[in-house]
C-alpha positions in Angstrom: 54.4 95.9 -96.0 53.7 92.4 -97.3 54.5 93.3 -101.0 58.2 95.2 -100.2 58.7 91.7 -98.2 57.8 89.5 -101.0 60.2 91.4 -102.7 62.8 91.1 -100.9 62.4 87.4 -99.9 61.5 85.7 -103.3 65.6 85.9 -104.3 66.3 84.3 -101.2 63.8 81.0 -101.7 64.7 80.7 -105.5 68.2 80.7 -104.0 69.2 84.0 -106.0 70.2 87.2 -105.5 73.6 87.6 -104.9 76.7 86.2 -102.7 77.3 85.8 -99.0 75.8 84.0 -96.3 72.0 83.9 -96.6 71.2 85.3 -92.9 73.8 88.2 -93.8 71.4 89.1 -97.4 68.0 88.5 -95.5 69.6 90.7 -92.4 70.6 93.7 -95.4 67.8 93.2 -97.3 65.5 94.5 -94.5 68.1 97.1 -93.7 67.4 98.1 -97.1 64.1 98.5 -97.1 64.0 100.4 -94.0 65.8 103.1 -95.5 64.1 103.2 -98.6 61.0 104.0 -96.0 59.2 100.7 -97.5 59.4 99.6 -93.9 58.8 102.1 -91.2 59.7 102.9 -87.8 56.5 100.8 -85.5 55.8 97.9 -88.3 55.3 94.8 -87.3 57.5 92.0 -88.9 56.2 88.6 -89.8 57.5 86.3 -86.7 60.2 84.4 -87.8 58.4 80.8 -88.3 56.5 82.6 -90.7 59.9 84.0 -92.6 61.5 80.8 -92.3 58.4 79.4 -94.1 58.3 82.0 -96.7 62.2 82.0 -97.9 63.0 78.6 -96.9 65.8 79.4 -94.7 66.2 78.0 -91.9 64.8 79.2 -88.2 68.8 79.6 -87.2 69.5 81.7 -90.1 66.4 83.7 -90.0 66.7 84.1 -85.8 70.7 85.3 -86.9 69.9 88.3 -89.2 67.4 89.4 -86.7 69.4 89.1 -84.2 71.9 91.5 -86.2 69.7 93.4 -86.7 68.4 94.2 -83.7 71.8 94.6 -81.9 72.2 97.3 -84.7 69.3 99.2 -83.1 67.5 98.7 -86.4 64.7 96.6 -84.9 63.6 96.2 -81.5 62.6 92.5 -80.6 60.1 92.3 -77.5 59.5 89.2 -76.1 55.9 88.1 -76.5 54.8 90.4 -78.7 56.9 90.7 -81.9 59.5 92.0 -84.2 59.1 96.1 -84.6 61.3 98.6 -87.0 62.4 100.8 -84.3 63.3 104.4 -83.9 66.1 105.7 -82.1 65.8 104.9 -78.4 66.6 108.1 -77.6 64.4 111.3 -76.7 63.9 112.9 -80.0 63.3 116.1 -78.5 66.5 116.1 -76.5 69.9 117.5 -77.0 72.1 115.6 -77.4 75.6 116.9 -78.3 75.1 120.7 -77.6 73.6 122.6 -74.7 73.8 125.8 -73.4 74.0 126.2 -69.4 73.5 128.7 -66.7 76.9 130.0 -66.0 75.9 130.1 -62.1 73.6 127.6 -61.8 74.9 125.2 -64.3 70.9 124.8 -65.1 69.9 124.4 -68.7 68.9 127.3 -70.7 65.6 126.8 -72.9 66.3 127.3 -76.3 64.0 128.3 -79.3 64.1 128.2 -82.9 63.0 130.2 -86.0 63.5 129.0 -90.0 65.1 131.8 -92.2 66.0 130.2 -95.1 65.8 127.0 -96.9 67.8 126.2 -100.2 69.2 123.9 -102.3 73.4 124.6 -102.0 75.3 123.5 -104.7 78.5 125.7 -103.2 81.0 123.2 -102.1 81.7 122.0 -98.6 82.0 119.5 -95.9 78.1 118.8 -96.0 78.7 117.4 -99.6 81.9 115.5 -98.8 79.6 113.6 -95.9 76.2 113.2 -97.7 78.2 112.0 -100.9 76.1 114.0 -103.1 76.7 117.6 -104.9 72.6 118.6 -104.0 72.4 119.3 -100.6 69.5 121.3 -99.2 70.8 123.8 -96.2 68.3 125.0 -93.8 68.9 128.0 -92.0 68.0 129.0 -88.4 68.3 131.5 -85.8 68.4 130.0 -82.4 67.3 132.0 -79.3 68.8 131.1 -76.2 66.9 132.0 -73.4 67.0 135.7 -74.4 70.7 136.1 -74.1 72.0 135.8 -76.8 71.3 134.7 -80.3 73.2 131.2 -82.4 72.9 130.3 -85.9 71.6 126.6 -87.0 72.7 125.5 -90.4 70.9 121.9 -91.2 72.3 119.6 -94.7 70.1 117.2 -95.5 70.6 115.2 -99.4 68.2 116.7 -101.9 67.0 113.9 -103.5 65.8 112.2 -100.5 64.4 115.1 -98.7 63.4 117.6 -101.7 59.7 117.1 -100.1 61.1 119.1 -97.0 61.4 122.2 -99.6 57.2 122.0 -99.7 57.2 121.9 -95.8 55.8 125.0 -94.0 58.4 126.8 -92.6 57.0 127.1 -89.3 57.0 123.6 -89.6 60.9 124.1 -89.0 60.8 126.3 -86.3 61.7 123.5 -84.0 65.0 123.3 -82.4 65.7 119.3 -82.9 65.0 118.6 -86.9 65.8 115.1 -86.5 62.4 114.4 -84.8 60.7 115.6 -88.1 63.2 113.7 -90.4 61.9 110.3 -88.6 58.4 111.9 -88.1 57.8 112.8 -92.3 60.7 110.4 -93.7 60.8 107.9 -91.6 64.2 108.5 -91.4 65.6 108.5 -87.2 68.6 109.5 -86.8 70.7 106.5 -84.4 73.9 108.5 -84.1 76.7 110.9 -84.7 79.8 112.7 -84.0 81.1 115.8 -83.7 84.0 118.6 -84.5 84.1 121.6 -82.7 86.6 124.2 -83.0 87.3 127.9 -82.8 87.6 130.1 -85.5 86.3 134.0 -87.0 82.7 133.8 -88.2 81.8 134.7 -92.2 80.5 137.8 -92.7 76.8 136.6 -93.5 76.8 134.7 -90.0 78.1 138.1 -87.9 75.6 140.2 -89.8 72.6 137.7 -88.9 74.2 137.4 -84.9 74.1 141.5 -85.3 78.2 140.8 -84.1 81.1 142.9 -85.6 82.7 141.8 -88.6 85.8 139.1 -88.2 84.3 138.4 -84.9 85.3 135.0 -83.5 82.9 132.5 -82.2 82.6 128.7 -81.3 81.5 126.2 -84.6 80.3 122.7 -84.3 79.9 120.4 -87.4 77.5 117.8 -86.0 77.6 114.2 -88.1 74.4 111.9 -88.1 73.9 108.7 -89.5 70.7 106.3 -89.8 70.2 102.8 -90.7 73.1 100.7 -91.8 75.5 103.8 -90.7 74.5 105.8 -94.0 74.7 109.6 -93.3 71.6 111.4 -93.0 72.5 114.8 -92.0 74.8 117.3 -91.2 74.4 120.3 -88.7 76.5 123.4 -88.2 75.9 125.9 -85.2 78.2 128.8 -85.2 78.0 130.5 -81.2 78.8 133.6 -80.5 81.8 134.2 -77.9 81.7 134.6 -74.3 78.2 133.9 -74.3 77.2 130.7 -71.6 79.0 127.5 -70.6 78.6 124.9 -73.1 78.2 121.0 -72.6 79.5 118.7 -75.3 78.1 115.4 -75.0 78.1 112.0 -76.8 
Protein backbone atom coordinates (compact mmCIF):
# COMPACT_ATOMS: atom_id res chain seq x y z
CA UNK A 1 0.00 0.00 0.00
CA UNK A 2 2.74 2.52 0.88
CA UNK A 3 4.06 2.79 -2.75
CA UNK A 4 0.29 3.38 -4.55
CA UNK A 5 0.23 6.20 -1.62
CA UNK A 6 3.35 7.79 -2.45
CA UNK A 7 2.02 7.95 -5.63
CA UNK A 8 -0.75 9.50 -5.19
CA UNK A 9 0.46 12.00 -2.60
CA UNK A 10 3.85 13.25 -4.06
CA UNK A 11 1.55 15.71 -6.67
CA UNK A 12 -0.14 17.01 -3.78
CA UNK A 13 3.22 18.13 -1.60
CA UNK A 14 4.98 19.43 -4.89
CA UNK A 15 1.72 21.39 -5.11
CA UNK A 16 0.91 19.63 -8.67
CA UNK A 17 -1.42 17.62 -10.07
CA UNK A 18 -4.30 19.30 -11.21
CA UNK A 19 -7.09 21.90 -10.16
CA UNK A 20 -9.62 22.10 -7.34
CA UNK A 21 -9.47 22.23 -3.74
CA UNK A 22 -6.62 20.11 -2.35
CA UNK A 23 -8.93 17.98 0.28
CA UNK A 24 -11.33 17.42 -2.87
CA UNK A 25 -7.86 15.71 -5.07
CA UNK A 26 -6.46 13.87 -1.92
CA UNK A 27 -10.33 12.67 -1.07
CA UNK A 28 -10.49 11.38 -5.22
CA UNK A 29 -7.20 10.32 -5.39
CA UNK A 30 -7.82 7.60 -2.81
CA UNK A 31 -11.19 6.96 -4.45
CA UNK A 32 -9.14 6.19 -7.28
CA UNK A 33 -6.99 3.93 -6.07
CA UNK A 34 -9.58 1.89 -4.40
CA UNK A 35 -11.06 1.14 -7.57
CA UNK A 36 -8.00 0.38 -9.40
CA UNK A 37 -7.84 -2.43 -6.38
CA UNK A 38 -4.35 -0.73 -5.37
CA UNK A 39 -6.22 -0.24 -2.09
CA UNK A 40 -8.43 -2.90 -0.86
CA UNK A 41 -11.40 -3.50 1.06
CA UNK A 42 -9.74 -4.00 5.22
CA UNK A 43 -6.30 -1.80 4.60
CA UNK A 44 -5.32 0.26 6.99
CA UNK A 45 -4.66 3.90 6.06
CA UNK A 46 -1.82 5.96 7.48
CA UNK A 47 -3.66 8.17 10.43
CA UNK A 48 -4.01 11.35 9.25
CA UNK A 49 -1.01 13.24 11.25
CA UNK A 50 0.98 10.97 9.33
CA UNK A 51 -0.85 12.19 5.81
CA UNK A 52 -0.70 15.65 6.84
CA UNK A 53 3.05 15.13 7.26
CA UNK A 54 3.58 13.37 4.09
CA UNK A 55 1.60 15.88 1.53
CA UNK A 56 1.90 18.91 3.56
CA UNK A 57 -1.63 19.63 3.79
CA UNK A 58 -3.06 20.62 6.48
CA UNK A 59 -4.77 18.31 9.39
CA UNK A 60 -8.31 20.22 8.38
CA UNK A 61 -7.90 19.41 4.76
CA UNK A 62 -6.73 15.98 5.29
CA UNK A 63 -9.58 15.27 8.33
CA UNK A 64 -12.12 16.89 5.24
CA UNK A 65 -11.43 14.29 2.33
CA UNK A 66 -11.71 11.62 4.89
CA UNK A 67 -14.43 12.73 6.12
CA UNK A 68 -16.00 12.60 2.45
CA UNK A 69 -14.98 9.84 2.09
CA UNK A 70 -16.17 8.07 4.68
CA UNK A 71 -19.76 9.51 4.42
CA UNK A 72 -19.48 8.02 0.88
CA UNK A 73 -19.25 4.58 2.52
CA UNK A 74 -15.85 4.28 0.85
CA UNK A 75 -13.95 4.12 4.21
CA UNK A 76 -15.03 3.33 7.47
CA UNK A 77 -13.34 5.45 10.29
CA UNK A 78 -13.40 3.71 13.90
CA UNK A 79 -12.53 5.62 16.62
CA UNK A 80 -9.43 4.36 18.28
CA UNK A 81 -8.28 2.16 15.96
CA UNK A 82 -7.95 3.70 12.42
CA UNK A 83 -8.88 4.46 8.95
CA UNK A 84 -10.06 1.08 6.95
CA UNK A 85 -11.19 0.74 3.05
CA UNK A 86 -14.48 -0.74 3.70
CA UNK A 87 -16.78 -3.04 1.96
CA UNK A 88 -20.35 -2.61 1.63
CA UNK A 89 -22.04 -2.66 5.10
CA UNK A 90 -24.42 -4.85 3.89
CA UNK A 91 -24.78 -8.81 4.05
CA UNK A 92 -23.11 -9.87 0.96
CA UNK A 93 -24.93 -12.98 0.90
CA UNK A 94 -28.33 -11.33 1.19
CA UNK A 95 -30.93 -10.31 -1.30
CA UNK A 96 -31.41 -7.46 -1.62
CA UNK A 97 -33.84 -6.26 -4.35
CA UNK A 98 -35.42 -9.71 -5.37
CA UNK A 99 -36.90 -12.42 -3.30
CA UNK A 100 -39.19 -14.97 -3.83
CA UNK A 101 -41.92 -15.79 -0.90
CA UNK A 102 -44.24 -18.44 0.23
CA UNK A 103 -47.54 -17.52 -1.17
CA UNK A 104 -49.17 -18.76 2.25
CA UNK A 105 -46.76 -18.19 4.68
CA UNK A 106 -45.17 -15.14 3.14
CA UNK A 107 -41.77 -17.11 4.44
CA UNK A 108 -38.78 -16.89 2.13
CA UNK A 109 -38.09 -19.48 -0.33
CA UNK A 110 -34.30 -20.80 -0.48
CA UNK A 111 -32.97 -20.28 -3.66
CA UNK A 112 -29.96 -22.08 -5.46
CA UNK A 113 -27.83 -21.42 -8.33
CA UNK A 114 -26.08 -23.32 -11.24
CA UNK A 115 -23.51 -21.48 -14.03
CA UNK A 116 -24.48 -22.45 -17.74
CA UNK A 117 -22.65 -20.25 -19.66
CA UNK A 118 -20.14 -17.62 -19.54
CA UNK A 119 -19.16 -15.27 -22.59
CA UNK A 120 -17.92 -12.32 -23.80
CA UNK A 121 -21.26 -10.37 -25.65
CA UNK A 122 -20.51 -8.03 -28.01
CA UNK A 123 -24.47 -8.07 -29.22
CA UNK A 124 -25.80 -4.71 -28.26
CA UNK A 125 -27.91 -3.85 -25.24
CA UNK A 126 -28.70 -2.14 -22.07
CA UNK A 127 -25.66 -3.83 -20.24
CA UNK A 128 -23.33 -1.86 -22.68
CA UNK A 129 -25.19 1.38 -22.57
CA UNK A 130 -24.58 1.16 -18.40
CA UNK A 131 -21.02 -0.38 -18.21
CA UNK A 132 -19.95 2.26 -21.09
CA UNK A 133 -18.09 -0.25 -22.81
CA UNK A 134 -18.89 -2.53 -26.11
CA UNK A 135 -17.05 -5.92 -24.18
CA UNK A 136 -19.24 -7.02 -21.67
CA UNK A 137 -18.92 -10.58 -20.33
CA UNK A 138 -22.62 -12.17 -19.60
CA UNK A 139 -22.87 -14.91 -17.22
CA UNK A 140 -25.57 -17.19 -17.43
CA UNK A 141 -27.53 -19.00 -14.69
CA UNK A 142 -30.38 -21.13 -13.90
CA UNK A 143 -31.85 -20.36 -10.51
CA UNK A 144 -33.79 -23.01 -8.54
CA UNK A 145 -36.30 -21.84 -6.36
CA UNK A 146 -36.99 -24.05 -3.74
CA UNK A 147 -38.05 -26.77 -6.19
CA UNK A 148 -40.93 -24.95 -7.70
CA UNK A 149 -40.11 -23.55 -10.22
CA UNK A 150 -37.05 -22.64 -12.18
CA UNK A 151 -35.63 -18.44 -13.14
CA UNK A 152 -32.92 -17.42 -15.31
CA UNK A 153 -29.90 -15.15 -13.95
CA UNK A 154 -28.09 -13.12 -16.61
CA UNK A 155 -24.86 -11.26 -14.82
CA UNK A 156 -22.81 -8.14 -17.12
CA UNK A 157 -19.78 -7.43 -15.79
CA UNK A 158 -17.03 -5.02 -18.19
CA UNK A 159 -14.47 -7.36 -19.84
CA UNK A 160 -11.56 -5.59 -19.30
CA UNK A 161 -11.84 -5.45 -15.64
CA UNK A 162 -13.17 -8.82 -14.96
CA UNK A 163 -11.65 -10.95 -18.07
CA UNK A 164 -9.88 -13.00 -15.02
CA UNK A 165 -13.58 -14.16 -14.09
CA UNK A 166 -13.53 -16.02 -17.64
CA UNK A 167 -10.51 -18.36 -15.92
CA UNK A 168 -12.83 -18.80 -12.77
CA UNK A 169 -14.24 -22.41 -12.21
CA UNK A 170 -17.55 -22.46 -13.02
CA UNK A 171 -18.72 -23.91 -9.95
CA UNK A 172 -17.06 -21.15 -8.58
CA UNK A 173 -20.30 -19.33 -9.99
CA UNK A 174 -22.80 -21.42 -8.77
CA UNK A 175 -23.60 -19.01 -6.07
CA UNK A 176 -26.76 -17.11 -6.11
CA UNK A 177 -25.25 -13.46 -4.97
CA UNK A 178 -22.08 -12.77 -7.54
CA UNK A 179 -21.41 -9.66 -5.95
CA UNK A 180 -19.84 -11.36 -2.90
CA UNK A 181 -17.23 -12.86 -5.30
CA UNK A 182 -16.70 -9.51 -7.31
CA UNK A 183 -15.48 -7.88 -3.81
CA UNK A 184 -14.06 -11.35 -2.66
CA UNK A 185 -11.52 -11.83 -6.11
CA UNK A 186 -11.71 -7.99 -7.39
CA UNK A 187 -11.91 -6.24 -4.60
CA UNK A 188 -14.61 -4.69 -6.10
CA UNK A 189 -18.12 -4.37 -3.44
CA UNK A 190 -20.84 -3.50 -4.77
CA UNK A 191 -22.45 -0.20 -2.42
CA UNK A 192 -25.63 0.08 -4.42
CA UNK A 193 -28.21 0.03 -7.15
CA UNK A 194 -31.52 0.34 -8.67
CA UNK A 195 -33.91 -1.37 -10.43
CA UNK A 196 -36.52 -1.74 -13.48
CA UNK A 197 -38.88 -4.22 -13.53
CA UNK A 198 -41.49 -4.75 -15.94
CA UNK A 199 -43.67 -7.34 -17.75
CA UNK A 200 -43.18 -8.43 -21.03
CA UNK A 201 -43.02 -12.15 -23.47
CA UNK A 202 -39.74 -13.93 -22.80
CA UNK A 203 -37.10 -14.70 -25.98
CA UNK A 204 -37.21 -17.85 -27.24
CA UNK A 205 -33.70 -18.99 -25.86
CA UNK A 206 -35.00 -18.01 -22.13
CA UNK A 207 -38.60 -20.15 -22.61
CA UNK A 208 -36.57 -23.06 -24.02
CA UNK A 209 -34.05 -23.01 -20.89
CA UNK A 210 -37.44 -22.33 -18.29
CA UNK A 211 -38.80 -25.54 -20.45
CA UNK A 212 -42.00 -22.80 -20.88
CA UNK A 213 -43.96 -22.44 -24.19
CA UNK A 214 -42.83 -20.25 -26.78
CA UNK A 215 -44.06 -16.30 -26.45
CA UNK A 216 -44.73 -17.07 -22.97
CA UNK A 217 -44.87 -13.98 -20.73
CA UNK A 218 -42.92 -13.71 -17.58
CA UNK A 219 -41.67 -10.94 -15.05
CA UNK A 220 -37.94 -9.19 -15.97
CA UNK A 221 -35.77 -7.20 -13.69
CA UNK A 222 -32.72 -5.16 -14.97
CA UNK A 223 -30.84 -4.81 -11.71
CA UNK A 224 -28.13 -1.58 -11.68
CA UNK A 225 -25.04 -1.75 -9.32
CA UNK A 226 -22.52 0.76 -8.76
CA UNK A 227 -19.16 0.67 -6.57
CA UNK A 228 -16.79 3.23 -5.49
CA UNK A 229 -17.23 6.87 -6.68
CA UNK A 230 -20.82 5.68 -8.21
CA UNK A 231 -18.96 3.96 -11.28
CA UNK A 232 -21.19 0.98 -12.52
CA UNK A 233 -19.92 -2.36 -11.82
CA UNK A 234 -22.57 -4.58 -12.92
CA UNK A 235 -25.64 -5.30 -14.42
CA UNK A 236 -28.18 -8.26 -13.65
CA UNK A 237 -31.13 -9.46 -15.51
CA UNK A 238 -33.59 -12.20 -14.02
CA UNK A 239 -36.37 -13.08 -16.32
CA UNK A 240 -39.30 -15.19 -13.84
CA UNK A 241 -41.59 -17.27 -15.02
CA UNK A 242 -45.49 -16.23 -14.53
CA UNK A 243 -47.70 -17.12 -11.72
CA UNK A 244 -45.00 -18.64 -10.03
CA UNK A 245 -44.61 -17.14 -6.03
CA UNK A 246 -45.16 -13.66 -4.51
CA UNK A 247 -42.30 -11.48 -5.13
CA UNK A 248 -40.68 -8.71 -2.81
CA UNK A 249 -39.02 -5.80 -4.46
CA UNK A 250 -36.90 -4.07 -2.13
CA UNK A 251 -34.36 -1.13 -1.99
Amino acid sequence: MEEPLRRLLEPLRQDEGGDGPKYRRLADGLAKLIDAGELRTGDKLPNEIELAAYTGLSLGTVQKALRILSERGVLCRRHGHGTFVTASDRDQQDLWYFRFLNNATGDLLPVTARAIDRRVIRKHGPWHDFLKTDDVIRIRRLLDVDGRFRALSDFYLELDRFRAILDVPISDLNVVVLRGLLNRRFHAPTFHASQCVWCDRLPDPVCRLLKLPANSFGLLSDIFSRTHRDVPISMHRIHVPPGVSAIEIRG
